[in-house]
Backbone as CSV, one residue per row, in Angstrom:
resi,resn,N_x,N_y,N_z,CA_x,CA_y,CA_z,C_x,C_y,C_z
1,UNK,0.843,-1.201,0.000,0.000,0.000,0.000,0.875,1.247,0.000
2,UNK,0.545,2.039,-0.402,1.051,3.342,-0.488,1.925,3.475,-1.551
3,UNK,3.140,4.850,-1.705,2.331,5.860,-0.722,1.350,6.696,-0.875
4,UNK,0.717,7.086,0.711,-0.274,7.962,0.934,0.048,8.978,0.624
5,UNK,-1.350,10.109,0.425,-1.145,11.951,0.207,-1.473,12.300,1.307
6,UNK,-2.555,11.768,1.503,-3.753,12.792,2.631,-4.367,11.519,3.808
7,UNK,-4.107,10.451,3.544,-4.466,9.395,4.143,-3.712,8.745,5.073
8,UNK,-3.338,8.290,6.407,-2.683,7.708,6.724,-3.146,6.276,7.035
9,UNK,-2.070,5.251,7.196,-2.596,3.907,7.272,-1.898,3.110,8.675
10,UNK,-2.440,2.720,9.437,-1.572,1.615,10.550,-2.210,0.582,10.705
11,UNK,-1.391,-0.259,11.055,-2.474,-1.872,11.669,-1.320,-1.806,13.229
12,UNK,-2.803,-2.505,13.657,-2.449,-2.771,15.034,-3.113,-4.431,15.238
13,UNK,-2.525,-5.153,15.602,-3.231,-7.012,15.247,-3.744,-6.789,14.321
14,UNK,-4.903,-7.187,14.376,-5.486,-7.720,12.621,-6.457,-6.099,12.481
15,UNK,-6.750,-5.623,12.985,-7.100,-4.139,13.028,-6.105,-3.160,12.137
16,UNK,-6.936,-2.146,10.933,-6.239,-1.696,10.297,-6.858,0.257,10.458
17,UNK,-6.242,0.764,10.250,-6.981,2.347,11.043,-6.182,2.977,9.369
18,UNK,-7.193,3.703,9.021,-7.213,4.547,7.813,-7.590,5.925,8.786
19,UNK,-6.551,7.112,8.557,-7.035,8.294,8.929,-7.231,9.254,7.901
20,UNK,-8.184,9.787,7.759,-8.434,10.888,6.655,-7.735,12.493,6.934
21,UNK,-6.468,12.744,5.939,-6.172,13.708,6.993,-6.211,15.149,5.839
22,UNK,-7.332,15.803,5.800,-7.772,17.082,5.171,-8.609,17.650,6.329
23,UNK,-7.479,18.115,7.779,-8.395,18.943,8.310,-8.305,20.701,7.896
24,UNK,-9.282,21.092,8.637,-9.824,21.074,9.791,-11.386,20.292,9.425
25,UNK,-11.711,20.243,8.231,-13.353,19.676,7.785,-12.812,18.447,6.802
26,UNK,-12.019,18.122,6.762,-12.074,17.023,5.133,-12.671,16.261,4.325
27,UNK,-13.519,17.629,3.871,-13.754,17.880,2.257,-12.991,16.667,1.816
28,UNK,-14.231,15.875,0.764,-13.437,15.147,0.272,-13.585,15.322,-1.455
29,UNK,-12.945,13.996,-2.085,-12.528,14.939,-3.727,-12.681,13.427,-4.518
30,UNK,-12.488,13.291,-5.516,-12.536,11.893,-6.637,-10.936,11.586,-5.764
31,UNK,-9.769,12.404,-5.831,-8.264,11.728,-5.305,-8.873,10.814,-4.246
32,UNK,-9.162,11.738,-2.728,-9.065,11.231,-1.773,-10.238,9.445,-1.818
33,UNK,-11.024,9.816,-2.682,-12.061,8.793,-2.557,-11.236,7.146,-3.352
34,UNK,-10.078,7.373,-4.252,-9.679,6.747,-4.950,-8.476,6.296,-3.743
35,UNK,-7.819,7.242,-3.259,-7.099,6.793,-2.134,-7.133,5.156,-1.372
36,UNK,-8.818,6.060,-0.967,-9.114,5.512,0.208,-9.715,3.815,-0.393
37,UNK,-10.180,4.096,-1.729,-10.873,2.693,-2.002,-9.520,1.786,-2.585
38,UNK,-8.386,2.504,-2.900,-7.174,1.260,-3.001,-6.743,0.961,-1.863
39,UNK,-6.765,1.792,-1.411,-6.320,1.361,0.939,-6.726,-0.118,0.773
40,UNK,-8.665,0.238,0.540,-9.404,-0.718,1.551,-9.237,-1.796,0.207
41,UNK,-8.993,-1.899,-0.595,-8.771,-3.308,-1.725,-7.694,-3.689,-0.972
42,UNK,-6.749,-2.623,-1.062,-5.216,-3.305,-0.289,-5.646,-4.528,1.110
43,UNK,-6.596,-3.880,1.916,-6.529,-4.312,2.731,-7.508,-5.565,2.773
44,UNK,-8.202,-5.440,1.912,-9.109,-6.847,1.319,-8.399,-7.717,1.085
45,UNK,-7.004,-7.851,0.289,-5.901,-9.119,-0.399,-4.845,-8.971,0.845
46,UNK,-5.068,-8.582,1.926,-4.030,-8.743,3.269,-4.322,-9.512,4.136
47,UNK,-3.869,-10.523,4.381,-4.406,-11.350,5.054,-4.783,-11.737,6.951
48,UNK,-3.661,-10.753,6.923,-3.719,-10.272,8.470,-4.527,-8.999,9.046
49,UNK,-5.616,-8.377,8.070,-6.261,-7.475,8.313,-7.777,-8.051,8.369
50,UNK,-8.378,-8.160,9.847,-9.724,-8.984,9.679,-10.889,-7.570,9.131
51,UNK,-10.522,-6.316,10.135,-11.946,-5.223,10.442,-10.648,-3.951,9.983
52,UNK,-11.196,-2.913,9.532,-11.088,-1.331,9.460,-12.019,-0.369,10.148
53,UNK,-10.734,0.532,10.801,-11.163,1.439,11.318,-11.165,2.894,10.469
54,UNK,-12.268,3.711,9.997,-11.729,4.487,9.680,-12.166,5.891,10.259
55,UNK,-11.015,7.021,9.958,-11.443,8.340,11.347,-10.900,9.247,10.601
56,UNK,-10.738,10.533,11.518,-9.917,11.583,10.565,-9.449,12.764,11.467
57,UNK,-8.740,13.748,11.037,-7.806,14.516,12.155,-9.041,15.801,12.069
58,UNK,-8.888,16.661,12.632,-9.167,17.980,12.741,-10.842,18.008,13.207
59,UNK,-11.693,18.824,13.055,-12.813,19.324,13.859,-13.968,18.665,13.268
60,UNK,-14.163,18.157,12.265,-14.974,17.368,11.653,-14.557,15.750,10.964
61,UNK,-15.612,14.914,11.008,-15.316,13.475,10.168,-15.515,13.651,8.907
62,UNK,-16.210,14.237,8.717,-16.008,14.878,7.270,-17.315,15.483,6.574
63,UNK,-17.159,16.978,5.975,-18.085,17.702,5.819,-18.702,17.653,4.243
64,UNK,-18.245,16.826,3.635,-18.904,16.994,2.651,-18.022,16.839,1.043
65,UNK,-18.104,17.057,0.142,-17.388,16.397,-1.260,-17.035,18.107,-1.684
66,UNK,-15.971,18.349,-1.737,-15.108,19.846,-2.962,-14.803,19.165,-3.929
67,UNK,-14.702,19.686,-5.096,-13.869,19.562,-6.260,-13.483,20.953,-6.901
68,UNK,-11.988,20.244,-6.993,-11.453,21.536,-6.834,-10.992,21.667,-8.552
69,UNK,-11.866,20.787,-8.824,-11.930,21.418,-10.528,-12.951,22.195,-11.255
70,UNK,-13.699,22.667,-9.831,-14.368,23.595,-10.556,-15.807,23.277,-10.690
71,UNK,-16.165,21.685,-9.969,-17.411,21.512,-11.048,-18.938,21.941,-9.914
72,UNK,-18.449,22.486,-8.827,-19.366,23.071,-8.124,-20.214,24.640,-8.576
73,UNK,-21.207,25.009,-8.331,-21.654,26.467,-7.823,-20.632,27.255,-7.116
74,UNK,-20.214,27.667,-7.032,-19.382,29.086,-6.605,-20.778,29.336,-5.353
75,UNK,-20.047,30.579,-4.506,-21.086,31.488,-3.952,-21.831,32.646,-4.439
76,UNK,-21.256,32.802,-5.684,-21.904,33.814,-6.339,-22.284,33.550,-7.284
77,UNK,-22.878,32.107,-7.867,-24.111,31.471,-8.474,-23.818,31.207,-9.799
78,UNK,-22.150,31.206,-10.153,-21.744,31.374,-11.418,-21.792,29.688,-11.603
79,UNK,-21.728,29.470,-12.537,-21.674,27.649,-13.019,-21.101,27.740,-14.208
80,UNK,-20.102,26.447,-13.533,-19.067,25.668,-14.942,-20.018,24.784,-15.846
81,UNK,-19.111,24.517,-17.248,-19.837,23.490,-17.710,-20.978,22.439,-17.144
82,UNK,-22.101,22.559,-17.444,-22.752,21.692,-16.868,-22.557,20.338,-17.491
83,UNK,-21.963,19.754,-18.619,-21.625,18.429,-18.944,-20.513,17.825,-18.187
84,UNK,-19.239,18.919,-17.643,-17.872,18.840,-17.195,-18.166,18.676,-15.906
85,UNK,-19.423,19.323,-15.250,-19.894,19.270,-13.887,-20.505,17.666,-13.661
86,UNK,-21.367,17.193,-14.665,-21.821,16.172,-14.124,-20.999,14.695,-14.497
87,UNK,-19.792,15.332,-15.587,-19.066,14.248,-15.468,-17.759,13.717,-14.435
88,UNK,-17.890,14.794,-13.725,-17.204,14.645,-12.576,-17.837,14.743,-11.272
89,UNK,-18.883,14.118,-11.168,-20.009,13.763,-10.134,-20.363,12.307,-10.366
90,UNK,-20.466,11.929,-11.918,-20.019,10.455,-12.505,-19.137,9.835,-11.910
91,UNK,-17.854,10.423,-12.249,-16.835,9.507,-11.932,-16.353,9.587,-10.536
92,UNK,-17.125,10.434,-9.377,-17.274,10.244,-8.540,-17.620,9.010,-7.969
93,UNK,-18.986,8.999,-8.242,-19.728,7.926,-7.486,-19.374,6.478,-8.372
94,UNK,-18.709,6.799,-9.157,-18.054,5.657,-9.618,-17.055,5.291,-8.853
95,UNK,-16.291,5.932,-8.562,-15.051,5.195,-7.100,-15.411,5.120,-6.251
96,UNK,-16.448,5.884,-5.565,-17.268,5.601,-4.481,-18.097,4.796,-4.638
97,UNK,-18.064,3.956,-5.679,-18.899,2.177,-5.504,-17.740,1.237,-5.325
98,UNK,-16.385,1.666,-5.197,-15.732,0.667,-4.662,-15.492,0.494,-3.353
99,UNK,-15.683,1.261,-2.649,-16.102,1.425,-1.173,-17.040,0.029,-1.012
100,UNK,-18.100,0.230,-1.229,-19.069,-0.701,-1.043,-18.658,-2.025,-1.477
101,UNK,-18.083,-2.499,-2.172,-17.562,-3.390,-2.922,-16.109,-4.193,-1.897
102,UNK,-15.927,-4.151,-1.168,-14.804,-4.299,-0.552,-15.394,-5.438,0.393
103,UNK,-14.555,-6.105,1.355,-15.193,-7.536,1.946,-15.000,-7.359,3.161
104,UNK,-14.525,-6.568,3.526,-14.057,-6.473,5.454,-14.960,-5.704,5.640
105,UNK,-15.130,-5.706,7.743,-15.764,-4.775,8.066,-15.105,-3.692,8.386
106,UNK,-15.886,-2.721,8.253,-15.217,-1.152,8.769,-16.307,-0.211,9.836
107,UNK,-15.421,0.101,10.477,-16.715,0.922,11.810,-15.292,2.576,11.376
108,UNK,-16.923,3.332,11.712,-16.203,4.192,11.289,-16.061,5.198,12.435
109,UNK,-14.843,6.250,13.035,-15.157,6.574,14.197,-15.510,8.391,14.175
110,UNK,-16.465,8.788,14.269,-17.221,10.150,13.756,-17.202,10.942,14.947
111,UNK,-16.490,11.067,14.979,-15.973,12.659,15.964,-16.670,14.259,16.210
112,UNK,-17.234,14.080,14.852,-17.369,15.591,14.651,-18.269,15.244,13.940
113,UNK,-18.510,16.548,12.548,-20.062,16.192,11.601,-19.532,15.348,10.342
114,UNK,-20.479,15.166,10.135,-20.787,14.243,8.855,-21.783,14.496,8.035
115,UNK,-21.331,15.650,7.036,-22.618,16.307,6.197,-22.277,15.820,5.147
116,UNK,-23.699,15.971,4.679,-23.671,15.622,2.778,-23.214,14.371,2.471
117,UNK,-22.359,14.468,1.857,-21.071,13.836,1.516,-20.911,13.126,2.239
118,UNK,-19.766,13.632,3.395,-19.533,13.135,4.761,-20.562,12.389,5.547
119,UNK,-22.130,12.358,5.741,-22.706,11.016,5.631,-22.513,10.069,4.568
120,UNK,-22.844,10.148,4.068,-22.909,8.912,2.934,-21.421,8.541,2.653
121,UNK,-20.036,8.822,3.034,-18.938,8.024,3.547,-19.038,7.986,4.726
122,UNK,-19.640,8.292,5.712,-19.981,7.425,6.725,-20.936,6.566,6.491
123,UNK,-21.633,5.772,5.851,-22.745,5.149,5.622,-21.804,4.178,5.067
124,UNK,-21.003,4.192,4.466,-20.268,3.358,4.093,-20.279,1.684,5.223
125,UNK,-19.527,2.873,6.096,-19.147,1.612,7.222,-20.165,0.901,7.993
126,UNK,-19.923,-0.396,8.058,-21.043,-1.123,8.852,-21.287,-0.996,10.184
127,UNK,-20.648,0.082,11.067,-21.054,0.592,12.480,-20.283,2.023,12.236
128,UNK,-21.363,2.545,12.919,-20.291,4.216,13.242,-20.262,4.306,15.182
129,UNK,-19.350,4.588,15.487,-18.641,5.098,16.616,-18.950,6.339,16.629
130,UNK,-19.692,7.119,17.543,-20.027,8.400,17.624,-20.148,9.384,19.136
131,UNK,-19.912,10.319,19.253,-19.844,10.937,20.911,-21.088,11.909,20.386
132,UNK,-21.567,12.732,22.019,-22.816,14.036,21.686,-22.712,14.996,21.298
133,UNK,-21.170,15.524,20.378,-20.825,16.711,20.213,-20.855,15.994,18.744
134,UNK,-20.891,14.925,17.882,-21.274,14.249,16.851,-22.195,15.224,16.203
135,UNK,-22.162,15.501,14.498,-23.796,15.857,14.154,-23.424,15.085,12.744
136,UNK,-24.963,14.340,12.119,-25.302,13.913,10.958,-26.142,14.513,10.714
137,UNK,-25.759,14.748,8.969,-26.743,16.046,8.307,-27.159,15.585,7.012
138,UNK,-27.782,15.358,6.432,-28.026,15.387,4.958,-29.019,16.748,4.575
139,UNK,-27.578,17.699,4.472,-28.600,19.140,4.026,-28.628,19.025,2.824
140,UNK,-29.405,18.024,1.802,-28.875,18.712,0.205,-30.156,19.704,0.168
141,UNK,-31.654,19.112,0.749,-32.777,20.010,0.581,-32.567,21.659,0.780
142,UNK,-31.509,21.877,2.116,-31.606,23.260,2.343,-30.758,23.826,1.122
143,UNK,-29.674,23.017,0.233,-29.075,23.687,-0.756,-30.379,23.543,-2.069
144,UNK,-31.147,23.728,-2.039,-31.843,23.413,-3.336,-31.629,21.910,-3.975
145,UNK,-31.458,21.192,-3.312,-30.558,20.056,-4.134,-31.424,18.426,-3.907
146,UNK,-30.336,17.695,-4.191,-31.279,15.848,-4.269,-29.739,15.399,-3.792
147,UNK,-30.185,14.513,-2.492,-29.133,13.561,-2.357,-28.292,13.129,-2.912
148,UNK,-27.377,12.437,-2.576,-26.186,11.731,-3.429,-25.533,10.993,-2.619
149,UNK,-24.225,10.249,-3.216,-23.142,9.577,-2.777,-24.035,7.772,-1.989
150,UNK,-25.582,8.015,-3.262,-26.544,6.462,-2.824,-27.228,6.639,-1.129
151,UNK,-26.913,7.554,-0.641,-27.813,7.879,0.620,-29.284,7.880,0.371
152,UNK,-29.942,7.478,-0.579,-31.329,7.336,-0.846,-31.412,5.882,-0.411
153,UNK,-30.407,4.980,-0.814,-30.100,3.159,0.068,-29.662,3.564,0.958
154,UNK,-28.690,3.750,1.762,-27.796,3.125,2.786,-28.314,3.882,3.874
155,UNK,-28.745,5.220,4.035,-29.629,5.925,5.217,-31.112,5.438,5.700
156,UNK,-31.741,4.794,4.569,-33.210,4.134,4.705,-32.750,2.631,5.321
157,UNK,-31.585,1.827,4.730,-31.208,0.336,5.584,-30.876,0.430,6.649
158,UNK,-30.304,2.053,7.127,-29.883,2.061,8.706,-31.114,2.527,9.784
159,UNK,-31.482,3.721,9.197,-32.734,4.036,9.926,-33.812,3.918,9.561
160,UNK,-34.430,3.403,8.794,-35.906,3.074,8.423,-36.212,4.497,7.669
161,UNK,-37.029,4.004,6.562,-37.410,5.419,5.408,-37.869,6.311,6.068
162,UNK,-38.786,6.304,7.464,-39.275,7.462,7.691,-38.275,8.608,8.515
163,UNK,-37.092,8.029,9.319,-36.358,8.478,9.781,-35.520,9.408,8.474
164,UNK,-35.659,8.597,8.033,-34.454,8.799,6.780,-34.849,10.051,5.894
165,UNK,-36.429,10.023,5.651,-37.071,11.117,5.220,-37.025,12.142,5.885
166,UNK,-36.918,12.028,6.861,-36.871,13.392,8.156,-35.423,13.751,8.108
167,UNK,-34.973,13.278,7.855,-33.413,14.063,8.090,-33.460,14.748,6.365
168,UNK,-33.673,13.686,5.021,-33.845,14.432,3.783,-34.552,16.053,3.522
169,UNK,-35.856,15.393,4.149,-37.189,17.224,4.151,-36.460,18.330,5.240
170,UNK,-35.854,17.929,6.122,-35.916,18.877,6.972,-34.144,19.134,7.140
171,UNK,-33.044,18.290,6.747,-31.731,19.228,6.723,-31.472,19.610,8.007
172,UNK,-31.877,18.907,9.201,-31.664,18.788,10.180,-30.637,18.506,10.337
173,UNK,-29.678,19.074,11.797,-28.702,17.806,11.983,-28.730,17.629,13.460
174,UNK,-28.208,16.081,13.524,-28.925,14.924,14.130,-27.223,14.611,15.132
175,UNK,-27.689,15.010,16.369,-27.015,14.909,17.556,-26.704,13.500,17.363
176,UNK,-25.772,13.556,18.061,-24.603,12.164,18.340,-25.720,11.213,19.309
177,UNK,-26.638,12.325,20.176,-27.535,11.155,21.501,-28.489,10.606,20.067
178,UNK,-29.019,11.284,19.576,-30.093,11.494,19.070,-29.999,10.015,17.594
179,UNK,-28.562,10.630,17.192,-28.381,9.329,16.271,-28.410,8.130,16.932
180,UNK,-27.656,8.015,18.345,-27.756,6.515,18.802,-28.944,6.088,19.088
181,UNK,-29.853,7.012,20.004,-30.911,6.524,19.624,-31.982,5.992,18.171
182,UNK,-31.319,6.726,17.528,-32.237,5.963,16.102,-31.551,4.799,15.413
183,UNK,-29.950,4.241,15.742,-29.653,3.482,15.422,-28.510,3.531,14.386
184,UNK,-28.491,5.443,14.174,-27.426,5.513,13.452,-25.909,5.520,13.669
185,UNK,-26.063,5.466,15.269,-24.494,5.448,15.718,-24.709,3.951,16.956
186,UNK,-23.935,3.436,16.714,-23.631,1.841,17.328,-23.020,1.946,19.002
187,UNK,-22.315,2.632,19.101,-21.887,3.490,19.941,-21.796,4.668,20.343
188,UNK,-21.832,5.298,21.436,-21.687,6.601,21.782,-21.034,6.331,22.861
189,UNK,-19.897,7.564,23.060,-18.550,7.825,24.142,-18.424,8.899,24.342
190,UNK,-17.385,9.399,25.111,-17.194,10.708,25.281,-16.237,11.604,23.972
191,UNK,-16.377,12.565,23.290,-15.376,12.406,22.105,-14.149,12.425,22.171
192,UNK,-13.356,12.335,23.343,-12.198,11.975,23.026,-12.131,10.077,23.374
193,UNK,-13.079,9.944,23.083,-12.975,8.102,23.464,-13.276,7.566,22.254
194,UNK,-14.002,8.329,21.011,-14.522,8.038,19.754,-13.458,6.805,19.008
195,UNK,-12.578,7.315,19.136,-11.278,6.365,17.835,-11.181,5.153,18.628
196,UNK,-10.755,5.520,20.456,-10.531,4.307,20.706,-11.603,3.183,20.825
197,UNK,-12.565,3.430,20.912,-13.553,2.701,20.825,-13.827,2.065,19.866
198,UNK,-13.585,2.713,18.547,-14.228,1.951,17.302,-12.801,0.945,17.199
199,UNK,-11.586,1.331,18.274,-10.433,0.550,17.676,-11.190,-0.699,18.293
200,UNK,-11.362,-0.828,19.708,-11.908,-1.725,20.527,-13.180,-2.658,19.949
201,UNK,-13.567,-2.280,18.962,-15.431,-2.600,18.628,-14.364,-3.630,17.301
202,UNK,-13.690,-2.691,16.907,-13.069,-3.865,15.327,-12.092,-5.001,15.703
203,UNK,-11.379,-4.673,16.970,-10.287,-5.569,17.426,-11.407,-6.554,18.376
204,UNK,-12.670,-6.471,18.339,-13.872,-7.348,18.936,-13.898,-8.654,17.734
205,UNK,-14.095,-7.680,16.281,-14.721,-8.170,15.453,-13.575,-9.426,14.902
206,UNK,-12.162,-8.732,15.020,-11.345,-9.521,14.619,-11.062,-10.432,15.121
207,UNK,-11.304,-10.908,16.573,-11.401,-12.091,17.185,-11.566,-13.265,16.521
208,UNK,-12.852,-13.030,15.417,-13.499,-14.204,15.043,-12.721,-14.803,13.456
209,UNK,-12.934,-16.054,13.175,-12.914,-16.237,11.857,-12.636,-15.361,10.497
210,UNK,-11.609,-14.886,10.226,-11.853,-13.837,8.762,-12.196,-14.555,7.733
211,UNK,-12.461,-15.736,7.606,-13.262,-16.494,6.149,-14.972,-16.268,6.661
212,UNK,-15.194,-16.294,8.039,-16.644,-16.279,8.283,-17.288,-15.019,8.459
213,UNK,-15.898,-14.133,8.846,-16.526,-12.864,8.606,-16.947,-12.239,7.458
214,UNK,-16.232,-12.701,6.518,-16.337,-12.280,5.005,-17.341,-12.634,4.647
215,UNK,-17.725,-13.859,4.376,-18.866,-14.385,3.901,-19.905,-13.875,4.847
216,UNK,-19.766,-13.620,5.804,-21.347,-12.916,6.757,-21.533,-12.012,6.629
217,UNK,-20.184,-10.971,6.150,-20.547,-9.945,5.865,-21.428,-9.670,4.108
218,UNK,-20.930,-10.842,3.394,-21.338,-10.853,1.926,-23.117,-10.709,2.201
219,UNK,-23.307,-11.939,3.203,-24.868,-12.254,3.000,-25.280,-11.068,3.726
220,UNK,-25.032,-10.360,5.032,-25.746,-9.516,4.953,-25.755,-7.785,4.134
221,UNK,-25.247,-7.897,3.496,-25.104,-6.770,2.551,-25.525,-6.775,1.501
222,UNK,-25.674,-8.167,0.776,-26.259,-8.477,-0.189,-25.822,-7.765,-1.434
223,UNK,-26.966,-6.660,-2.136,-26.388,-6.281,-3.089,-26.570,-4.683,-3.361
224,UNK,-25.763,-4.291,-1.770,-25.580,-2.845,-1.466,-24.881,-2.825,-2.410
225,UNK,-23.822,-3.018,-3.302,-22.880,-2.220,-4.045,-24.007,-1.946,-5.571
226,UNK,-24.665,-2.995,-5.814,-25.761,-2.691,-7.332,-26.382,-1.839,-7.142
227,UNK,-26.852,-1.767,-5.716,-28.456,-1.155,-5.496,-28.134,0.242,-5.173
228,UNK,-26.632,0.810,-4.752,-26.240,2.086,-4.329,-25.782,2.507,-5.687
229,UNK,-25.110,1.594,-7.183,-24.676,1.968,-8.087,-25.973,2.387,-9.068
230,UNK,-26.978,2.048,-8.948,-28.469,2.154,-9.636,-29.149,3.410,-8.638
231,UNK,-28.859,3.616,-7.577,-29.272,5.079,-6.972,-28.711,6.332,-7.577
232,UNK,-27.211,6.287,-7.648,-26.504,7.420,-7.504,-26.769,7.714,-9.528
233,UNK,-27.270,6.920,-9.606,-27.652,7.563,-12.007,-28.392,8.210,-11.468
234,UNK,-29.634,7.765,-10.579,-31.066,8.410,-10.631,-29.969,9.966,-9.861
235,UNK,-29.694,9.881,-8.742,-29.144,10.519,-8.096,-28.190,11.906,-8.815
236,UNK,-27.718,11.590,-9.848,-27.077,12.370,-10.707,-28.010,13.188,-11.458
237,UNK,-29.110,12.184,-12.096,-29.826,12.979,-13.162,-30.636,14.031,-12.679
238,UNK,-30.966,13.854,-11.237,-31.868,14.530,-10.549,-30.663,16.224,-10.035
239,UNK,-29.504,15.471,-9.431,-28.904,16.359,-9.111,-28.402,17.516,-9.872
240,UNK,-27.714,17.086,-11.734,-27.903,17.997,-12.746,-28.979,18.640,-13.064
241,UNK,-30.096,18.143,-12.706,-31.362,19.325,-13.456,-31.674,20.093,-12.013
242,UNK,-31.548,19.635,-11.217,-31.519,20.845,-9.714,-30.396,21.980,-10.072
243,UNK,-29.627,21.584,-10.577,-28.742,22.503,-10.518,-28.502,23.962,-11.399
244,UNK,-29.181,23.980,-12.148,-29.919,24.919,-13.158,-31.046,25.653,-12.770
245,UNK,-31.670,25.718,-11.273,-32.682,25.935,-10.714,-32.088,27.125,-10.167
246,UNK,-33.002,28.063,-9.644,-32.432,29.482,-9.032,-32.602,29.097,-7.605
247,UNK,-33.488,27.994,-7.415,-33.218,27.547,-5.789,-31.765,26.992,-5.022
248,UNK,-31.004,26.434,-6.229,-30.191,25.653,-5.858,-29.153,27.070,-5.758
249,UNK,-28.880,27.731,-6.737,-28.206,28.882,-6.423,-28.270,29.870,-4.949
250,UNK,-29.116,29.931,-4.799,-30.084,30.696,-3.330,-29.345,29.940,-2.667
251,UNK,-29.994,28.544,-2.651,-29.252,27.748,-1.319,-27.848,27.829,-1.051
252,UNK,-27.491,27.417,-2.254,-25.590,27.825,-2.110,-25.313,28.952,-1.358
253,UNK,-25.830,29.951,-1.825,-25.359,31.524,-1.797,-25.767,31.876,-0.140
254,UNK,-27.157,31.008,0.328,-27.601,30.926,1.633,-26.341,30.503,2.659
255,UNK,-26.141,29.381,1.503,-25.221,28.557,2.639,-23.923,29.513,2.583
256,UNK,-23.672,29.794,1.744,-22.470,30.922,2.092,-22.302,31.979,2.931
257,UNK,-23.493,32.573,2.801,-23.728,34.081,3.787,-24.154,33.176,5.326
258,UNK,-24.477,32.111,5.317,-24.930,31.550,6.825,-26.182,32.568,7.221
259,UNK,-27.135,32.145,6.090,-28.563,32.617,6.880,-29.722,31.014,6.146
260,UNK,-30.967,31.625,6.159,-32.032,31.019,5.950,-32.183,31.021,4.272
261,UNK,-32.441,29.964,3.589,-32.329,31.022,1.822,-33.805,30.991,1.935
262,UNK,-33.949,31.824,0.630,-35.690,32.523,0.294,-36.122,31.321,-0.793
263,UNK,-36.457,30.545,-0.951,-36.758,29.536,-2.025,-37.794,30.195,-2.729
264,UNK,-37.677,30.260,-4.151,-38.751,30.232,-4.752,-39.996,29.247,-5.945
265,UNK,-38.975,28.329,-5.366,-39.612,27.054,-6.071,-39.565,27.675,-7.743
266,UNK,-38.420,27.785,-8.167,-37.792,27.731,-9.692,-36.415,27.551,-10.070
């Protein structure tokens, strides 16, 4: 493996810890996502790696997807190519189906927020580790926008659609107590106990069998990697024609100035 840019990698016994390191928020990008999904292949053909941990340095677990080629809204509502924009939202969620695709377990340890983006790579992992200073957000509604990164699957398999809808309509974000209670965080600690815990929860997991973990993990996952790769088209097509909307601009521009935006439903 390696070498890393932005990623760091250790094993400790059969426990392997991926740190994401773009603080103070790390924003993530097509690099870092490509990074991180050769890590976890690496660590799929290793044989001494049963579970992954993965975490990240600075004030957040991670806030959400930049590209720093441009293919976002600006704050001042200007827009790049819209073909160049959505083909690099493509080949996004195209490396971000190798995530899903991988055979170990991973608990992920969420420190801080996890918006947008930053849920749905936390959704990734099959437990999240979380403290009460924790927040999960799926604001795309308050940006004018439609989900992504397959959070239309993997947020409805963790918390049930109606939960899942409530965090979509309303762009809420969802306390660290508040997630454990709904089931979205497996744990809750104090946040400086977050990492070690999820180390403790995977060095649990690694105890057991890694041929039986694999295969248990196959059957119960089934066919998250098809069913998240058949979301994120719909997910795209929806997200390009939002994006041509004067709502989605507002929202941006909202989210920039840090107020309320004025929607006008166009």
């Amino acid at each position: 493996m390696g070498p890393f840019k932005e990623i760091a990698v250790e094993k400790s016994g059969h426990v392997a810890l991926i740190e994401i390191r773009r603080p103070p928020h790390n924003f993530f990008d097509i690099a870092l996502i490509q990074e991180i999904a050769g890590t976890l292949e690496a660590l799929d053909a290793d044989a001494g790696c049963r579970a992954v941990v993965w975490a990240a340095q600075g004030k957040s677990f991670c806030a959400g997807a930049n590209f720093g080629d441009g293919s976002t809204l600006d704050a001042e509502g200007r827009r790049p190519d819209d073909l160049a924009r959505s083909a690099a939202v493509q080949h996004l969620y195209i490396e971000g189906n190798r995530l899903f695709r991988t055979k170990k377990p991973i608990i992920a340890a969420v420190h801080g927020a996890a918006v947008g983006g930053g849920l749905g790579l936390a959704m990734v992992a099959d437990f999240r580790v979380a403290c009460p200073e924790a927040r999960f957000c799926a604001n795309f509604t308050r940006l004018g926008f439609h989900p992504g990164f397959g959070l239309t699957v993997t947020l409805p398999l963790v918390i049930g659609p109606t939960k899942a809808a409530l965090m979509f309509y309303t762009s809420r974000r969802v306390s660290g107590e508040e997630a454990y209670a709904w089931g979205l965080a497996d744990v809750l600690v104090p946040q400086d106990e977050v990492r070690a815990a999820a180390m403790t929860l995977a060095a649990e997991v690694a105890e057991n069998s890694p041929l039986g973990l694999i295969s248990t993990r196959a059957t119960m996952r089934g066919d998250i990697a098809e069913r998240v790769l058949r979301a994120t088209e719909h997910e795209l097509k929806e997200q390009t024609r939002l994006r041509r909307t004067d709502d989605f601009k507002e929202g941006v521009k909202a989210t920039a100035e840090r107020r309320l935006p004025n929607f006008a439903g166009r």
